[in-house]
MDTraj code that builds the backbone (N, CA, C; nanometers):
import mdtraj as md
import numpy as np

residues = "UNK UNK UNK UNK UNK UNK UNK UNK UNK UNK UNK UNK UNK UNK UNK UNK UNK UNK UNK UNK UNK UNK UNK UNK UNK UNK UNK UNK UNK UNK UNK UNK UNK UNK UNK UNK UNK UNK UNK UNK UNK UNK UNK UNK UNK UNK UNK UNK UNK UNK UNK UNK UNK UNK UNK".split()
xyz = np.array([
    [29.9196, -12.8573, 16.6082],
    [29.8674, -12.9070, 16.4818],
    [29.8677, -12.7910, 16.3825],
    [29.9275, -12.8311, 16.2660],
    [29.9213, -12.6938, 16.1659],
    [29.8338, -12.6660, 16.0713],
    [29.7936, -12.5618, 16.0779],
    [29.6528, -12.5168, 15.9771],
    [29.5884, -12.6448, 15.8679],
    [29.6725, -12.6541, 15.7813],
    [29.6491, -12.7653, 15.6852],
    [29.5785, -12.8763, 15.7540],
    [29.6368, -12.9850, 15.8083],
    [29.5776, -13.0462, 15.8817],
    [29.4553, -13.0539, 15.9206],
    [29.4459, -12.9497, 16.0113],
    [29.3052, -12.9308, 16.1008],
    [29.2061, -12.8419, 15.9319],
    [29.2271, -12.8010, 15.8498],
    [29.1166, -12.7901, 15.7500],
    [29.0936, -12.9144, 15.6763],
    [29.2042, -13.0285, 15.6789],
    [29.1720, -13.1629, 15.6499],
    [29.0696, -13.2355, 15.6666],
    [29.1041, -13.2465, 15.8771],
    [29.0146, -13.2733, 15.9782],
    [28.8704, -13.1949, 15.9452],
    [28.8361, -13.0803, 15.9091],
    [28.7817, -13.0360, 15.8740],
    [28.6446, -13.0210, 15.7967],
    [28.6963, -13.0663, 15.7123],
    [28.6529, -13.1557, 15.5900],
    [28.6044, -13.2451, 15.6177],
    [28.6526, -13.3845, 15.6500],
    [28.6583, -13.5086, 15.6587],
    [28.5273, -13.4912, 15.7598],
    [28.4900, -13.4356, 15.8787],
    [28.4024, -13.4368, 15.9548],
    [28.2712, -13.4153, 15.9110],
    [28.2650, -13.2400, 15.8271],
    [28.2024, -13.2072, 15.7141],
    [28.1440, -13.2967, 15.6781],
    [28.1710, -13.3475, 15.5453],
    [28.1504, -13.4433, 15.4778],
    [28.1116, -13.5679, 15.5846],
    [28.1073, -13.6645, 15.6795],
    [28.0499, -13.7317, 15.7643],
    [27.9342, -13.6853, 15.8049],
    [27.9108, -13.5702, 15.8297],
    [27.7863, -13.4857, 15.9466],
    [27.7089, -13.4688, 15.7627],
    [27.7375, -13.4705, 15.6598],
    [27.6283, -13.4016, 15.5609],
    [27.5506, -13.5777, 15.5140],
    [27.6451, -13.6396, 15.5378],
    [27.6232, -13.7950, 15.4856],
    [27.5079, -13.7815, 15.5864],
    [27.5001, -13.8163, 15.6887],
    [27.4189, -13.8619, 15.8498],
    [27.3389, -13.7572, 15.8040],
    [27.3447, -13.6669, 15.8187],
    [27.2189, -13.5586, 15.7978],
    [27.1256, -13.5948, 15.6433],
    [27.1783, -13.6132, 15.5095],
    [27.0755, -13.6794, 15.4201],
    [27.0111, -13.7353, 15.4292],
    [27.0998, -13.8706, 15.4872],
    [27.0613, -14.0168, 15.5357],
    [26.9360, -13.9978, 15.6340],
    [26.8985, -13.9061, 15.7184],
    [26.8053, -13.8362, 15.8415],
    [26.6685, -13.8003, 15.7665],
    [26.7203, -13.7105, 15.6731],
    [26.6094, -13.6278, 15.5847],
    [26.5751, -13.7073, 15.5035],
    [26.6403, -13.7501, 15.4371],
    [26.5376, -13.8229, 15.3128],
    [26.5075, -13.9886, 15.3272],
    [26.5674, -14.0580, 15.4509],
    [26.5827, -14.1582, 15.4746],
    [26.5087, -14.1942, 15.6627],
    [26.3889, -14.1244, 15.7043],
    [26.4008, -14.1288, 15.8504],
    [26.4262, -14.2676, 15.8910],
    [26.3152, -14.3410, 15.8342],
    [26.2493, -14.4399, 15.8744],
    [26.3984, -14.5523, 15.8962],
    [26.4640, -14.5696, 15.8241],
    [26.6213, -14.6736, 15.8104],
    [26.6987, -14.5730, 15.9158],
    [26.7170, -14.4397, 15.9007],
    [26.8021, -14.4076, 15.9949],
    [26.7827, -14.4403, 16.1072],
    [26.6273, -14.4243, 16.1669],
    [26.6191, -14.4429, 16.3254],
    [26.6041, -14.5927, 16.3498],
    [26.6063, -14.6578, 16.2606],
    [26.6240, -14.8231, 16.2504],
    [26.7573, -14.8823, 16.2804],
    [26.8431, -14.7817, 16.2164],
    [26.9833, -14.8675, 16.2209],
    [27.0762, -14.7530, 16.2535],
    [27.0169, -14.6674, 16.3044],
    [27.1669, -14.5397, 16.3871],
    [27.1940, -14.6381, 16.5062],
    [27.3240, -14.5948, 16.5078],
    [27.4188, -14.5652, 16.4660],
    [27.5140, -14.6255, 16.3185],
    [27.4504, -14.7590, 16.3365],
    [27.4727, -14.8390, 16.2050],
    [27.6147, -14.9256, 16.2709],
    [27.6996, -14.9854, 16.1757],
    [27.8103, -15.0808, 16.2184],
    [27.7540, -15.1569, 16.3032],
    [27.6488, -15.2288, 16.3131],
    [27.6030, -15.3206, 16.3914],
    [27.5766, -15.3012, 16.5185],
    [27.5571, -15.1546, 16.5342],
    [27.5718, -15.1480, 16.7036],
    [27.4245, -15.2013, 16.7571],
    [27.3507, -15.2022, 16.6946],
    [27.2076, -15.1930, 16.7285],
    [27.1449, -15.0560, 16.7619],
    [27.0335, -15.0740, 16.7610],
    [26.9157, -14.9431, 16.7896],
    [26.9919, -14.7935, 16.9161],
    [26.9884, -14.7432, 16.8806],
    [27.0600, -14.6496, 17.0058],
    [26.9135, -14.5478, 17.0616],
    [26.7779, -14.5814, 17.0392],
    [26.6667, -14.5628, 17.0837],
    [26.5939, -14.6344, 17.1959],
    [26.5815, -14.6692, 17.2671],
    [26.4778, -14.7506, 17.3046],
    [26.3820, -14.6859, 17.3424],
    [26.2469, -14.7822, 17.2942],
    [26.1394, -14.7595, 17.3418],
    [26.0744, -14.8231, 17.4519],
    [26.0378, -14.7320, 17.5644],
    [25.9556, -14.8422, 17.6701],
    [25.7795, -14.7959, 17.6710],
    [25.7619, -14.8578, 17.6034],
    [25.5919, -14.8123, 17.5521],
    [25.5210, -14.8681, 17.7182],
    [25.5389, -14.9613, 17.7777],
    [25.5220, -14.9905, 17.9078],
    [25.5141, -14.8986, 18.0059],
    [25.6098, -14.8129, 17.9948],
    [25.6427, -14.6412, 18.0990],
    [25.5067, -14.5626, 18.0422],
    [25.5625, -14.5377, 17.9007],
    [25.4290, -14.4178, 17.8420],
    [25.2660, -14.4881, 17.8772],
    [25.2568, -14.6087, 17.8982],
    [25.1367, -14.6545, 17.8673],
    [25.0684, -14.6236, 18.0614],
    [25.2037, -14.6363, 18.1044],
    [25.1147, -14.6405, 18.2645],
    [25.1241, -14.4695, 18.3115],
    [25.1950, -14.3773, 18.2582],
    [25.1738, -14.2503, 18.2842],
    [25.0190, -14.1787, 18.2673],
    [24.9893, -14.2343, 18.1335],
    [24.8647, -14.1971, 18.0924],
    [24.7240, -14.2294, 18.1712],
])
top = md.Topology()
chain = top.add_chain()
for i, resn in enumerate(residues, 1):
    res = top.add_residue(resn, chain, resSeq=i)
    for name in ("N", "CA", "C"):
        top.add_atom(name, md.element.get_by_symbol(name[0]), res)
traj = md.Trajectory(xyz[None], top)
């Protein structure tokens, strides 16, 4: 792969990782609602059931 390219690639990633990272900081509450986003659903789960019987 020649230089050009991969500073393309570069970029393009860049710019993805600064989007997701705003979206994080100034947005928690929707991010951890809808990460990954594209419909995947929640990529968290919570089992409040586990934490509740540890205690």
């Amino acid at each position: 792969m020649n230089l050009p390219l991969r500073r393309i690639f570069l970029v393009i990633t860049s710019l993805i990782g600064t989007v997701v990272g705003i979206w994080a900081a100034f947005l928690p509450t929707e991010f951890y609602e809808s990460f990954p986003g594209l419909g995947l659903g929640p990529w968290v789960a919570v089992d409040v059931r586990g934490i509740r019987s540890r205690s």
